[in-house]
Each structure stands twice: as structure tokens, then as C-alpha cells.
N, C-alpha and C positions, 0 to 999 in steps of 0.2 A: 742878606741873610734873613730867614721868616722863625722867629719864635714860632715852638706849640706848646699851649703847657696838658698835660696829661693830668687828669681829674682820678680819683680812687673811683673806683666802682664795684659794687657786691655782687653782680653778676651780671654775666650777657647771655643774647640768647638771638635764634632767626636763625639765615641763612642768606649764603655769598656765594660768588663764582671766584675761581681761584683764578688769579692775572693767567695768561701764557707764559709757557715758559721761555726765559731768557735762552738758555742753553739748546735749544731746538732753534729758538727763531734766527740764532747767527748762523747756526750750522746748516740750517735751510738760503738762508741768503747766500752762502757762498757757495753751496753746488749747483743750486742756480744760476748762477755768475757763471760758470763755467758749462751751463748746460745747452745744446742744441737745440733751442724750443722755448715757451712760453711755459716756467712753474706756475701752480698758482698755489698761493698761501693763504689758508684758513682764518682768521684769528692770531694774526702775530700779536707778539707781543711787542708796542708802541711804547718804549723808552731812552734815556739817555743813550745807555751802549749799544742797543738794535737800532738805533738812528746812526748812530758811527759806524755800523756796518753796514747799512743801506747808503752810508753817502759814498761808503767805501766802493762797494759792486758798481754804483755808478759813474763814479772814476774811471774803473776799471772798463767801461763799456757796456754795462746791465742798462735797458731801458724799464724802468718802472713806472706801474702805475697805481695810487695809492687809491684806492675803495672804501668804500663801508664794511668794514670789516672784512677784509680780503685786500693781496698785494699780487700783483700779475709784474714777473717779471721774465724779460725775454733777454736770453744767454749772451754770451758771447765766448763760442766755444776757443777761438782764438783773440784771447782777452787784447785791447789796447793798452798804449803805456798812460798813464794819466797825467793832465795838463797841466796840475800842481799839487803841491805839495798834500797827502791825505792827514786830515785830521783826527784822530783815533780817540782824543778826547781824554776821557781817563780809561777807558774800556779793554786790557789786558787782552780778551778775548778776539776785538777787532784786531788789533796788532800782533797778533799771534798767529792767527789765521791769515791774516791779510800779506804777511812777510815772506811765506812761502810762495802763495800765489802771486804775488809781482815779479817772481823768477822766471815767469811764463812770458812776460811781459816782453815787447823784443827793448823797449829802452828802459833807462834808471828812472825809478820808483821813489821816493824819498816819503817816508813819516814824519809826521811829529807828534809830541806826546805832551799830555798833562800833568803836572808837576808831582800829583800821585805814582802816576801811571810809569814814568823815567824813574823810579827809584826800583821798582819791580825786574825779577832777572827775565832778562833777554839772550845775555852770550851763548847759553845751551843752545838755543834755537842756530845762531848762527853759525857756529863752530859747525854742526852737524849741514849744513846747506853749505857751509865751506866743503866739505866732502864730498857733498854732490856734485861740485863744480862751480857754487853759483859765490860771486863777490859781491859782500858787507861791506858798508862801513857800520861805524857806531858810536854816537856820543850821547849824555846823559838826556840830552833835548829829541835826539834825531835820530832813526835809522834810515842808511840809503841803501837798496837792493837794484844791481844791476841786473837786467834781464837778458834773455836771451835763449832762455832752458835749462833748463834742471837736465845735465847729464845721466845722476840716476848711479846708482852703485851701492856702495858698504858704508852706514856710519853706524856708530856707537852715542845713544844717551840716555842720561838718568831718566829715570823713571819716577820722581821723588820729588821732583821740583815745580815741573806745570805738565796734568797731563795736557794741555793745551800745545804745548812742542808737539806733540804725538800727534795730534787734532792736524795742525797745520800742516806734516809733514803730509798725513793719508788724505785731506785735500787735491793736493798739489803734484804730488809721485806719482800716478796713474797719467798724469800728462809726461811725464820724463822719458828721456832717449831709450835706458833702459830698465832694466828692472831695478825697485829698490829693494835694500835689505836693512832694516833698524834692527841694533840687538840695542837691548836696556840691560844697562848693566847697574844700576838700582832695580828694587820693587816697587811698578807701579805701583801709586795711591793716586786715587778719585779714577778708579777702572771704570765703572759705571759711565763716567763722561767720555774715556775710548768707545764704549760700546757701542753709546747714543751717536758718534761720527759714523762707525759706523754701518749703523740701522741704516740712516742717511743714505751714506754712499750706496748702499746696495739699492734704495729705491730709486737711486741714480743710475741703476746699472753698472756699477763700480765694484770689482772683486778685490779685497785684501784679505790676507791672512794672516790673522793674529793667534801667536802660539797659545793653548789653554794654560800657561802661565804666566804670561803674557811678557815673555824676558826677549820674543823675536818675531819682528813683525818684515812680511812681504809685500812687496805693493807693484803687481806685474804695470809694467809700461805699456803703453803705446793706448789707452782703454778710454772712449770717449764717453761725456757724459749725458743721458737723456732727460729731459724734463719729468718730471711727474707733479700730482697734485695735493698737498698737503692741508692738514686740519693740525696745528700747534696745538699740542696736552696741556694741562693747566700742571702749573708750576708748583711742585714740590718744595720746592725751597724759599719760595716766598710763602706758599702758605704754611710753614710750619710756625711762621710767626704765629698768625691768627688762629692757629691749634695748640698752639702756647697759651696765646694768653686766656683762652678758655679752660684750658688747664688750669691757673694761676687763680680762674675766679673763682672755680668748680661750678662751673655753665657748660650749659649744652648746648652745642651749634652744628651746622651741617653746612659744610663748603661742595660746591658740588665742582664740575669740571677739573677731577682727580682720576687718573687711569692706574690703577694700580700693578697693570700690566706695562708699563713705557719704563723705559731702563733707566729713568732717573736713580739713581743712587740714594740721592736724600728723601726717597719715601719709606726709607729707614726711619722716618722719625714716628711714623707710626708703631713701632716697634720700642722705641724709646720712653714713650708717651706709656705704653702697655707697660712697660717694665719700671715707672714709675707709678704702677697702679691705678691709672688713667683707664676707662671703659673706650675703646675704638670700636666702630663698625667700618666696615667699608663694603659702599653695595657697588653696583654697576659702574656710576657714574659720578660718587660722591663719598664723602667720609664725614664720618658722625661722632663727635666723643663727645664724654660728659664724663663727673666725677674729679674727685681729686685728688690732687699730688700728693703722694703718703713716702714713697720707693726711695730711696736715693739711688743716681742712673750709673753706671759702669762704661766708658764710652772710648771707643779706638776710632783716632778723628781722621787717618791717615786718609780713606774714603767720604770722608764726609765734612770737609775742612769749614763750609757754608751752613752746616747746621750750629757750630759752636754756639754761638753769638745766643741763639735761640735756647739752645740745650746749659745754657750759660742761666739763664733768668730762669727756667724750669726750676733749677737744680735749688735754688736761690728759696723756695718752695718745700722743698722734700722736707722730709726728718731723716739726717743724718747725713752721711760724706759721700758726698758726690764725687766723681773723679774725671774727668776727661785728660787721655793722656794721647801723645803723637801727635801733637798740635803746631809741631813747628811750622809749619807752612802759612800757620796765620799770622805769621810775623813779618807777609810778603805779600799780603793784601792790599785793597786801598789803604789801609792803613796798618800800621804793628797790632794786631787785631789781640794778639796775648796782654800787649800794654793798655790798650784802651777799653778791656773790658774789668780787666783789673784797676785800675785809676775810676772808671765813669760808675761802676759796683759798687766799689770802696766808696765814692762820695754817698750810694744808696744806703750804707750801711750793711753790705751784705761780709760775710766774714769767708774773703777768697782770698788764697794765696797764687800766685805761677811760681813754681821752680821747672826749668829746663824749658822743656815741650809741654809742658799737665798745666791743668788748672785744679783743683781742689778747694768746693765750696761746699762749706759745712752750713745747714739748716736745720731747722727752718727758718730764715736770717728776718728780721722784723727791719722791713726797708722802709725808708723814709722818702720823701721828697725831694731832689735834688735839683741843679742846676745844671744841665748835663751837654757834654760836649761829644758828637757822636764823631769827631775824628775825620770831617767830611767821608764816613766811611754809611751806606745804606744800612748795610747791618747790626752793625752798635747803632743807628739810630731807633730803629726795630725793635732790635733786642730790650732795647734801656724802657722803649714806651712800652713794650704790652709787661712787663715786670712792677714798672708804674702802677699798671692800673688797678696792684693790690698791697703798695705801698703805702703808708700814712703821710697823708697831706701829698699837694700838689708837684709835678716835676715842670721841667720845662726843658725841650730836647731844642739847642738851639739847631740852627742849620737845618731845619727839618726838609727841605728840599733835596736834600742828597737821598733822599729815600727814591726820586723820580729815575737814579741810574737801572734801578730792577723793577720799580712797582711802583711806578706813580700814584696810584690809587689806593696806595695799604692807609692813609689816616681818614680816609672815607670809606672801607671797609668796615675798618674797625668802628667807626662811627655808628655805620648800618647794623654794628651787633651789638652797639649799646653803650660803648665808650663814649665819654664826657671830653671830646677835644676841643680847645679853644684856641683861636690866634690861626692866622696864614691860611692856605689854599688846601682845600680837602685834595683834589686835583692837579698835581704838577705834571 
């Protein structure tokens, strides 16, 4: 484990390229996997969990080839079964997605999981693939999917838990016997990351339909997948760190590789940022803000579970109550994301309470220096450093390497804009 300690700083100032996105770069690996041809990939984004999904597709039979900035990978439109056990690491997303597609598979498929990652719900997923036909097993270490085909038919699941079941399912159901039908019998939350699957699918040549409320979704069978060439968008949700903590100092920076037309969901925090009286621009190909946190922010987390952690340290800022409510789902993250922002806060001095789902943080909280434990979670480590960097006296985020699951490169960013990091690998 790598100490970093985070230094006070009066302001920052430059410009960065915002990492790629995580949530593109899985969902581009896996219709790859499954496509007839050679994709080729832009700018992935190179991390812990996009590494457990590229080890994954090549399990699965994907020939890859890694580049200077580009990944060329050639399909396998009839996926093989793989020769051991896949590794998924702590990455929710690769065993999400990945648990559907080994039902394509003609033999048994087995997971394993990382000790975060096994506490996270999975039954939803399987129960609904039990309807399809296809047989689980399941134990806290391990899921085994036997293959053979997705028969394809009627199932019912919540909507409220991962849209990621959802992701997997419109994956995988276009290879099925027949047609599928999901009805969600919750209301989806984090729609946005349905969408982004799928944007995807369609430049895969993959038709579903998703009702405009999105309570029933179809996914005709028998539809094969074609290759196409992708440029990965730069990441929304990781750079809301580094638009935070320029907020926190009231600095002006400009992050560029931001499309503000890509369905990510979490470029709501430009919105967020505005409504705590933050100055935003957004031009072409970049976003610019300066000024300072004055607003306390109003926030419904249902769609945007990933921004908390960040929208957590803003709020920490404002003058007056902050509120973020509909947060249960961060309590199914890498870590109890409701516990560990409230405990790692608490030691900053910041004055937050959780009841239920909310958080509620009254400001402007005068944070100190702490000793901080980010939960082996990326984003309480995040969150905790750019909040630092307008805190009295010195922090120290242990475990600062857990940050390399989404963003290897956020304490060398934040460096590039003027923060004072000491200790461990700018780089993981």
C-alpha cells in the first residue's frame, strides 16, 4: 500500500485531457467480442477494470492487439468457452456483462471475484437468465454459467439495483433463440448508462427497444454483430474530480477531451457545479470553469450514484445545507460509499450526517488534515484528496493506488494543475 499526502493549496490553474471513459471502454470491448470483424478502439481507457475486461473478451476468443493509443480487436462472433477460470478482479462491470455472455458459450464458464467485488448483488442478474433458460450456480467467491444459449423469452427485473443487469442482458439477447422481453418492474436509475449500451449496440448494428419509460425492453433474436471503429469520449465521471477541486480552490482550469453531447449521465455535474454558483463554459471539445462555491447543491443521486463522492467535497464548500438524497445504491459499491464518506469527512471535520439514503452537509465546513482511509474504494480516494486541497494542514490518503481501478493518472493530473502531492507513483 503507497501513501500520498495532499498539501493545502490557494489555487490551481492550466489545462488537462480528461482520462477515457471507463463506461465506454467495457461496453466497446464486449460488442467487439462478439462482432464479425476487426473493431478498432480510439484512446481506451487503460485501467484496473478495462484490463479485466480485455482479459475477459480474450478468454472468450477476442484476438487483441494493444497499440499506441489504439486496441484492434478481431470478434468471435461464435464466442469459445474459456480454458480457466476468468478473473474479474474487483470490476462489477466485467462480471456483469461478462455473465450473460458466457451463456453463448457452448461449455461451463466459471468467475471469480475480488473480495469487494463478491459482496456486490449479482442474484438479480441470474434469476432473470434462469428464465431465459440458461443455468447458475453461485457462491460468495464464484459464479458458474453453463452455456449453450440463451433460449430468449419473458423475464421481469428491477430497475434500482445495477443498471448494469440491463447492460448485460442487451449484450447477450440479440444472440438468443428468440426474442427477448425484460419488463422492470422498479424505476430505472443511472438510465444514462442504458443508453450509452445502447449507442453501442446500434453502431454494432444491433436493434433493441427500449420503452420511453423505460419499464420494457425488447431485444429481437437471431441479429449478428458487425464491427465498427471507435474514438472513446473522455470521462465524465472521473473528471468531475478535477472540476471539483478547482471549484474548492476557486481556480480556473480547462480540461479538454469532454463531449458534451455522449450520453454519459454524469455530465450533470456541470450543472451541479452551476447551481453552486461555479462559472462553467463548455466549448467544442473542452470545459472551462472558474469561481467559487457560494450555492449549497440539491441533488437526486438515483442517476448519478458515481458523482456522490465528488458532489460530497463540493458541498463541504458551499454556505449552507447541502442535500444529496436517493443514495442507497452507494451502499453496494466498492465499498458502503454512504459509510465511508461519512467516517473519512467526519475525521476532515466536515459537519455531515447520513440518515437512510441522504447525506446532508452543512457548510462552509473548515476541514482540517486528516489521516484518511479511502475504503480501497477510487472514489472516496478522489473525493477525500481534491477536498484536501483546501483544508488546513496536510492529509494523507492511504492506499492511494486504488485510484488506478478508473484513473490511473488523477494524482498526476491534479499535479499538472498545481497541487502539492507527495509520496508514491504519480502513475499507476
Amino acid at each position: 500500500m503507497t501513501n500520498v499526502i495532499v498539501k493545502p493549496v490557494k489555487t490551481l490553474k492550466g489545462e488537462v485531457e480528461a482520462p477515457p471513459s471507463k463506461s465506454y471502454t467495457h461496453r466497446i470491448l464486449v460488442a467487439a467480442l462478439l462482432s464479425n470483424g476487426k473493431t478498432v478502439i480510439e484512446k481506451p481507457l487503460v485501467s484496473d477494470d478495462t484490463l479485466a475486461t480485455l482479459e475477459a473478451i480474450k478468454a472468450f476468443g477476442a484476438y487483441v492487439e494493444q497499440k499506441d493509443g489504439y486496441w484492434e480487436v478481431e470478434g468471435q462472433p461464435f464466442i469459445k468457452t474459456p480454458e480457466k477460470p476468468i478473473n474479474c478482479r474487483e470490476s462489477g462491470t466485467t462480471l456483469r456483462f461478462m455473465i450473460p455472455v458466457a451463456a453463448l458459450a457452448q461449455g461451463k464458464t466459471t468467475f471469480v471475484m475480488g473480495p469487494s467485488l463478491s459482496r456486490r448483488p449479482i442474484t438479480p442478474l441470474l434469476q432473470s437468465l434462469g428464465d431465459l433458460g440458461v443455468k447458475t450456480q453461485h457462491n460468495p467467491s464464484l459464479v458458474v454459467v453453463y452455456g449453450g444459449g440463451i433460449k430468449g423469452g419473458e423475464t421481469a427485473l428491477r430497475g434500482d439495483i445495477s443498471s448494469q443487469f440491463i447492460s448485460g442482458l442487451l449484450f447477450a439477447c440479440p444472440r438468443a433463440k428468440k426474442d427477448t422481453h425484460i419488463s422492470l418492474t422498479k424505476p430505472v436509475e443511472s438510465k444514462g448508462y442504458v443508453d450509452m449500451t445502447v449507442e453501442v449496440l446500434c453502431k454494432h448494428s444491433i436493434k433493441v427497444e427500449v420503452s420511453k419509460d423505460y419499464s420494457s425492453i425488447r431485444i429481437p433474436s437471431g441479429q449478428d454483430y458487425k464491427p465498427f471503429k471507435h474514438r472513446v469520449p473522455g470521462d465524465f465521471s472521473s473528471a468531475a474530480y478535477l472540476l471539483a477541486a478547482a471549484a474548492i480552490t476557486s481556480s480556473k482550469i480547462r480540461i479538454y477531451n469532454l463531449d458534451y453531447t455522449s450520453k454519459q449521465g454524469d455530465k450533470v455535474i456541470l450543472e451541479i457545479l452551476r447551481q453552486a454558483g461555479v462559472n462553467v463554459h463548455v466549448g467544442e471539445n473542452h470545459v472551462e470553469v472558474h469561481g467559487a462555491i457560494n450555492n449549497p447543491i440539491k441533488i437526486d443521486a438515483g442517476d448519478i450514484p458515481d458523482l456522490v463522492p465528488a458532489c460530497t467535497a463540493i458541498a463541504c464548500y458551499a454556505v449552507g445545507r447541502s442535500e444529496i438524497r436517493n443514495a442507497r445504491r452507494l451502499r453496494y459499491k466498492e465499498s458502503d460509499r454512504l459509510t465511508a464518506l461519512y467516517t473519512e469527512f467526519k475525521k476532515m471535520g466536515a459537519h455531515i450526517t447520513v440518515k437512510g439514503d441522504s447525506l446532508t452537509i452543512t457548510g462552509p465546513c473548515e476541514l482540517h488534515g486528516a489521516l484518511i482511509d479511502p475504503h480501497n474504494d477510487h472514489r472516496i480516494a478522489m473525493a477525500c484528496a481534491v477536498a484536501a486541497l483546501g483544508a488546513n494542514g496536510d492529509s494523507t490518503i492511504m492506499n492511494a493506488e486504488c485510484v488506478s481501478k478508473s484513473y490511473p493518472k488523477f494524482f498526476r493530473d491534479l499535479s499538472l494543475l498545481g497541487a502539492n502531492i507527495v509520496g508514491g507513483k504519480l502513475d499507476w
